[in-house]
N, C-alpha and C positions, 0 to 999 in steps of 0.2 A: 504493500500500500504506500507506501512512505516514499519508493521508488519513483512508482506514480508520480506521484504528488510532482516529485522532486523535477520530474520530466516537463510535468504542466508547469511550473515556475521557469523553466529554462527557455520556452515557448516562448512562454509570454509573460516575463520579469515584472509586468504591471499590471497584472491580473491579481488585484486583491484576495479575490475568492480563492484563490490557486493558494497563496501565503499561508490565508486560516487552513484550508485543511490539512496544508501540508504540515502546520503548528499543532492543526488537535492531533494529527496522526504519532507526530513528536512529543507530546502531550501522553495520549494512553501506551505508550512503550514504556515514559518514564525519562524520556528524552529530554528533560527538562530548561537545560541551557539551550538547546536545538528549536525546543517550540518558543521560546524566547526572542529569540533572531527572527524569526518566523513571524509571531505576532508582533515585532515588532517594524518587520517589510511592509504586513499588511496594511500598517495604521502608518506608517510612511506615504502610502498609496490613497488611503482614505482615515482620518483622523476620527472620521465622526461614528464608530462603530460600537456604540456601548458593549457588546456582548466580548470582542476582539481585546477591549482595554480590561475588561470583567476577567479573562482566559489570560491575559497577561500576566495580571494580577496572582490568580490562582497557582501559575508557574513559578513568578518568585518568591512565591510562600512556598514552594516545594524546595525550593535551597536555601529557603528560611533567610531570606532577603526581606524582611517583613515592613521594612520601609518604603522600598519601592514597590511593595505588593500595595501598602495603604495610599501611593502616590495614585497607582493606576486607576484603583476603586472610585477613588476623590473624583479624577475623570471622568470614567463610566458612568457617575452618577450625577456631573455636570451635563451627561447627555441624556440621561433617564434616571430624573431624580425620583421616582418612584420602583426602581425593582427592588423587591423586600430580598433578591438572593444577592445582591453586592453588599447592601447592606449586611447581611448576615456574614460574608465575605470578609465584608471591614470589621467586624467585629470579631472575627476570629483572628484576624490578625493581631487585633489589638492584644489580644486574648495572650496568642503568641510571645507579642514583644511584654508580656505582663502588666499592662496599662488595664487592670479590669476596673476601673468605672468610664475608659469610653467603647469598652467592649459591650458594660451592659449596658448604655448607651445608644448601640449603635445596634444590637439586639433586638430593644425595646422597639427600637422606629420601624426595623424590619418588621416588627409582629402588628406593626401600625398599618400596613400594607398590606399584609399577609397574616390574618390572625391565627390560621390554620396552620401555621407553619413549627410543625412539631419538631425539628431537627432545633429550632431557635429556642420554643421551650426547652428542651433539654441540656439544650447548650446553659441556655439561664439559670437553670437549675442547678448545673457543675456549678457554674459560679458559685450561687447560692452555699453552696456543700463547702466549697474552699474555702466561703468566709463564715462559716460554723451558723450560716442563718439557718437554719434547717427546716424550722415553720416555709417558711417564702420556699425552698425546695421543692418541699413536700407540696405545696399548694401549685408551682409548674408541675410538676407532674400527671397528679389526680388533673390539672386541666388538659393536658398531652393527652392523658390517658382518654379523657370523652372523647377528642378529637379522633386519636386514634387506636383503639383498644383492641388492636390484634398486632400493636407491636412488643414484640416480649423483651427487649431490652430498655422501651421504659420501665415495665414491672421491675423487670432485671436493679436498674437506677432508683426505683425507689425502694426496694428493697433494701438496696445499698444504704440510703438514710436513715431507714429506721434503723438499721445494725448498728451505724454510729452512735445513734441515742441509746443503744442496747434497748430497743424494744421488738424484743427479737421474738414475739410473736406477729405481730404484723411483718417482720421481715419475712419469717418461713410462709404469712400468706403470697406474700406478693412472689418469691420465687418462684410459689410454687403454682403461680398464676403464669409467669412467667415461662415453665416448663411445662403447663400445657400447650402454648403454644411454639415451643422451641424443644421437644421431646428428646434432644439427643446433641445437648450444647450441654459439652463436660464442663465450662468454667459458669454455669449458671447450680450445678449441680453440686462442685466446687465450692462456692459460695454459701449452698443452703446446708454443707456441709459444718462449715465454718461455724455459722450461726446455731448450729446444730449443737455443733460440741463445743462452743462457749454458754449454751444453754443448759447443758452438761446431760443432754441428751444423743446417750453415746450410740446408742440406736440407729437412731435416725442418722446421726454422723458416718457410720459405717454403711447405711445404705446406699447415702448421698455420694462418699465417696469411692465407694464398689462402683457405683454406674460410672460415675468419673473416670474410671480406670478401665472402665468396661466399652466405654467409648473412646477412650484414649489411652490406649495403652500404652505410651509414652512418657504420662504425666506424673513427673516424679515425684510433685510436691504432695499431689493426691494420695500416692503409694505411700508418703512419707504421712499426711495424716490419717490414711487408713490406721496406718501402724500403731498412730498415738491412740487412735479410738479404743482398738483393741486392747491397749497397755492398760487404759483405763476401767475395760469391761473387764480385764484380769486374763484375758485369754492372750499369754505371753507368747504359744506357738504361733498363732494365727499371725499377733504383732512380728514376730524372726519375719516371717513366708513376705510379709509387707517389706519391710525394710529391706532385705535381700534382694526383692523384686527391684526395688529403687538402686539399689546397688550397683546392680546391670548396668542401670544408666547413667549412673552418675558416682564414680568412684572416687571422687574428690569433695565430699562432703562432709566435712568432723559432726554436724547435728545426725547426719545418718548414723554413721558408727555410733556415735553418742549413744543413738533410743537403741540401736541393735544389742550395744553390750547394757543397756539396763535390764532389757528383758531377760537378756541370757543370767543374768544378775538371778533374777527373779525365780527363773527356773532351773535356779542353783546351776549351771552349768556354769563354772567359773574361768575354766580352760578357755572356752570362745569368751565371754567377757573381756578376759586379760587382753586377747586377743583383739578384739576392736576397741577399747582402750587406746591402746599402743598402737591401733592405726588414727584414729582420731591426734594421736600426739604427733605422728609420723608428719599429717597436717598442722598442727597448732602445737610446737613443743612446749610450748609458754604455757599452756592452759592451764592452771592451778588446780580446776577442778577435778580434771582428770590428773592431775597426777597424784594429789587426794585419792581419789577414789580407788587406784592401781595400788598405792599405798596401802590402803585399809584392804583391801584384798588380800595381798599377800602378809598384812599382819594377822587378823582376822580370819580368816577361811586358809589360807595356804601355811601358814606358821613360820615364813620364810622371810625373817629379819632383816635380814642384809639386803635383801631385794626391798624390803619395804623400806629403811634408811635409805637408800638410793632413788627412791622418790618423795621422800618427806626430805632430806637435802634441798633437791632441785625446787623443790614449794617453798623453802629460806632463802633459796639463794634470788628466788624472786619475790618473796615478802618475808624481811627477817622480823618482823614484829609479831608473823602467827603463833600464838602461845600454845595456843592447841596442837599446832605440828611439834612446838618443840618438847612437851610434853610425852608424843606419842614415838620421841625419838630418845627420850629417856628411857619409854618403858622396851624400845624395842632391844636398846643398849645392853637393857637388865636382865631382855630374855634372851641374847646371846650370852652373856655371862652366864646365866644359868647353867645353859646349856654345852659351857665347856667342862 
């Protein structure tokens, strides 16, 4: 297509129309410096194109040129001071360069024009959420939502709000308003997961995040709070089979090993604990906690001194004020002595 285009330009150099498509064609590839030059031959050739200056604009927001994206807009809408999408346009630029009050500003006017225009509520509503208004949020919303109520990521967004306020029954309604009409969107699933097990309904957390993983078997964070859910219903194996699965995908993780050697902890299997542990430090040798935790292990469960001085050391030698470790480095002192 592009080719095309490229052909009709060489033709006929002053053929405006030739410019723009060859600009949007540069445009949906991602070509974004290319439809730039583009729309900007066209509007060399005829200046008075709102839509041309409007596409302009839109490009140098994609290289995050957010000035001369709001310069173009200013144009396009000295030529058609009523389209409610440049407005919306300008607003997200502004949005962009972090100016949110002529974002919402420029929001507001677009919904002057276009009251229907639910992409602007929503937009409004992030606002809202960023500056902790959450009433005003929730109120774009539920009016998105009359407008238009078969889209499932404003359920999705307001959902979102209410989790903020922790009113995380109406949050599990609206997901789950949300996933009737989006049945198989693992990060809306993800979410009700979330809400799920900060409700400290572990349940529902392992159902939300099974489908999550069952639709996206990739999803590591899901695999990774399947596994907490589990930890928390007590069922330690099912938590391994979780965290393992995550594993696969992501072997540079210290929070994975972390929950993997708790479990193993839990179901007294000490040998793999020490074991991810000691990968977790492999990643973070600093980690106090873990090297605590390998410590009380091998004093504790393994009876093995010297190994447990060799990690309550390294916990002094990065916080010599713990009392508690230098105590437990007395007594380990005491039971090699013993023991000779």
């Amino acid at each position: 297509m592009i080719e095309r285009y490229k052909k009709s330009v060489e033709l006929d150099p002053n053929d405006a129309d030739a410019w723009i498509n060859l600009g949007d064609a540069y445009y949906d590839t991602n070509s974004y410096e290319e439809a730039i030059e583009s729309y900007k031959r066209a509007i060399e050739i005829n200046p008075y194109f709102s839509e041309v200056w409007n596409n302009l604009g839109l490009s140098y927001g994609m290289i995050r040129d957010y000035k001369n994206a709001i310069l173009c807009y200013e144009k396009a809408l000295e030529l058609d001071p009523e389209d409610a999408v440049t407005y919306y346009n300008l607003g997200f630029a502004y949005e962009d360069l972090g100016d949110l009050d002529n974002a919402l500003k420029y929001y507001k006017i677009a919904l002057e024009y276009e009251p229907s225009y639910t992409d602007v509520w929503n937009n409004i509503a992030l606002l809202y959420r960023d500056m902790e208004d959450f009433d005003k949020a929730i109120e774009c919303y539920e009016k998105s939502i009359r407008i238009n109520p078969d889209e499932p990521i404003l359920y999705n967004n307001l959902a979102n709000i209410y989790f903020d306020i922790e009113d995380f029954e109406n949050a599990i309604k609206f997901y789950n308003k949300a996933l009737e009409l989006d049945p198989d969107n693992e990060d809306i699933w993800f979410d009700l997961g979330d809400v799920a097990y900060e409700k400290n309904d572990y349940d529902l957390a392992v159902k939300s995040y099974s489908k999550a993983t069952d639709i996206n078997p990739y999803f590591i964070e899901a695999w990774n709070n399947l596994g907490l859910s589990y930890t928390l219903l007590n069922n330690y194996q099912k938590s391994i089979e979780c965290y393992e699965k995550a594993l696969t995908l992501s072997s540079q993780d210290t929070i994975l090993f972390e929950n993997i050697a708790f479990s193993y902890c839990n179901i007294e299997d000490f040998d793999n604990a020490i074991f991810y542990y000691k990968e977790a430090l492999r990643l973070e040798p600093e980690n106090i906690s873990n090297l605590k935790k390998l410590g009380n292990i091998y004093l504790t469960i393994k009876k093995d001194y010297t190994q447990a001085i060799v990690y309550y050391k390294q916990v002094l030698s990065l916080d010599p004020n713990d009392d508690e470790i230098k105590v437990l480095l007395v007594s380990c002192n005491k039971k090699l002595g013993e023991s000779l």
